[in-house]
Residue, then its C-alpha position, 0 to 999 in steps of 0.5 A: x651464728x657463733x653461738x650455734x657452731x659452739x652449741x654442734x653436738x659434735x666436740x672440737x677434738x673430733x671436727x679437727x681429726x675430721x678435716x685431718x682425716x678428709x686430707x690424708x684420705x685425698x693426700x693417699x689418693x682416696x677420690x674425696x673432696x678436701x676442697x669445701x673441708x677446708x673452705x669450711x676449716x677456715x671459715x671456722x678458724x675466721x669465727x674463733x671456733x677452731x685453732x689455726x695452730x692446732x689446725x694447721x700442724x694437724x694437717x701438715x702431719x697427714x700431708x707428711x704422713x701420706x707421703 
């Protein structure tokens, strides 16, 4: 399963700035589910595909951000 998350055509960089995007959407008031985002987020972080760190800190600032 791993290796098939790591060969998506779609690049790390732009699957964080996704769920960062879906959160600041909701976070404005924008009628998106952020719920399965980051259900599928941490999944992903559990699986060693994306960084905690980087993850956390990125939607941490579109929270700020909407406020």
């Amino acid at each position: 399963m791993l290796a098939k998350l790591r060969d998506c055509p779609v690049p790390l960089d732009y699957r964080i700035l996704a769920i960062t995007a879906n959160v600041l959407a909701n976070q404005l008031g924008l009628p998106v589910p952020v719920i399965p985002t980051l259900i599928v987020a941490g999944a992903l972080m559990a699986q060693g595909v994306l960084s905690p760190a980087a993850l956390f800190l990125c939607v941490l600032v579109a929270c700020v951000v909407a406020d």
